[in-house]
C-alpha positions as CSV (number, residue, x, y, z in Angstrom):
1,X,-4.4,-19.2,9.1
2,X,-2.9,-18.9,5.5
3,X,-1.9,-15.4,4.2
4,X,-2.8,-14.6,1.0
5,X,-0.5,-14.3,-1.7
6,X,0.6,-12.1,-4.3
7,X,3.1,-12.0,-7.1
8,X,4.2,-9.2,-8.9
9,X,5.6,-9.5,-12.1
10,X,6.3,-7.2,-15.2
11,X,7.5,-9.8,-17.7
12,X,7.1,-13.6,-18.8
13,X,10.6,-14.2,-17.6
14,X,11.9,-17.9,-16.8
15,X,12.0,-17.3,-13.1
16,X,8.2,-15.5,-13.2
17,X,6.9,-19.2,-14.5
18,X,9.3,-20.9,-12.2
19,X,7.9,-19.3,-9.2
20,X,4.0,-19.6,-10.2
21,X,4.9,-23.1,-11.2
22,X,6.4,-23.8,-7.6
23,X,3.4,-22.1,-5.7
24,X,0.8,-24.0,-8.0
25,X,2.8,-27.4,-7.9
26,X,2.5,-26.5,-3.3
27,X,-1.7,-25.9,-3.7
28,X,-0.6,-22.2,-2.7
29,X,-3.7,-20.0,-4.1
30,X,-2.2,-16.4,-5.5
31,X,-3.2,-13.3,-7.3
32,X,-0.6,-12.5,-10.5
33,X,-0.1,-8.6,-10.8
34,X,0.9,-7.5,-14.0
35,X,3.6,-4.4,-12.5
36,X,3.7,-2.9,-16.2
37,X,-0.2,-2.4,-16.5
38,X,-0.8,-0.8,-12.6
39,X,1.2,2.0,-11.6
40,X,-0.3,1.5,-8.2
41,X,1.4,-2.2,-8.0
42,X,5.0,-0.7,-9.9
43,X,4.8,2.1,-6.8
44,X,4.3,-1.0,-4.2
45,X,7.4,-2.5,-5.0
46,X,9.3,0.3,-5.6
47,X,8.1,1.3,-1.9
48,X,9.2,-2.1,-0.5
49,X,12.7,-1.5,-2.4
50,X,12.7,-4.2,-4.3
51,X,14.5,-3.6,-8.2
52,X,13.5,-7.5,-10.2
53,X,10.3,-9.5,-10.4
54,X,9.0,-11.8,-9.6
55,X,8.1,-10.3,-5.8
56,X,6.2,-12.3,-4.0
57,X,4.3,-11.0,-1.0
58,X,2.1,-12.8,2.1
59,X,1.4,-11.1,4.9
60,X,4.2,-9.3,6.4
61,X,6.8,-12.0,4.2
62,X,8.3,-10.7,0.6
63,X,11.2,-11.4,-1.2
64,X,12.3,-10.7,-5.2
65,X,13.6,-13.3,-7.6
66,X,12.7,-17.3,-7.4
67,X,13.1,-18.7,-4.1
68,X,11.9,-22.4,-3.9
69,X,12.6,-22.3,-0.5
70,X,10.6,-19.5,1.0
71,X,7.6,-21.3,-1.3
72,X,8.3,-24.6,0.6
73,X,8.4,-22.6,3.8
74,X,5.3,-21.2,3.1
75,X,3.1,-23.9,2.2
76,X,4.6,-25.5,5.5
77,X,3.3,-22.4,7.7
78,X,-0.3,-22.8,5.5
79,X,-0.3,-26.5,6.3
80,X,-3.0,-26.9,9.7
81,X,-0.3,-27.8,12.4
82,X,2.7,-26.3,10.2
């Protein structure tokens, strides 16, 4: 069963495009949360502790920053029989 995915962001930064590039380019479906327009989202990741976008959450996984390799780990787990 896939979790769905989120990415919150508050700017257009390099690392922001990386990172939807990278789940796009590994057929991983997302929402984009714009952090400066929903105080409810900014409060989120406050809450989770993290301090830089993009943070990327799925289920009960989330991490800050561009990390190819929790995006190839989780289109493995997404893959049927990964």
């Amino acid at each position: 069963m896939s979790e769905h995915v989120t990415v919150y962001a508050d700017t257009d930064r390099d690392e922001v495009a990386d990172t939807l590039a990278v789940l796009e380019n590994a057929g991983i479906p997302y929402t984009l949360v714009d952090i400066t327009r929903d105080e409810d989202a900014l409060a989120h990741v406050e809450k989770l502790g993290f301090t830089q976008t993009p943070v990327v959450e799925a289920g009960i996984l989330s991490w800050a920053g561009f990390k190819p390799d929790l995006i190839a780990a989780l289109a493995q787990s997404q893959t049927p029989g990964g």
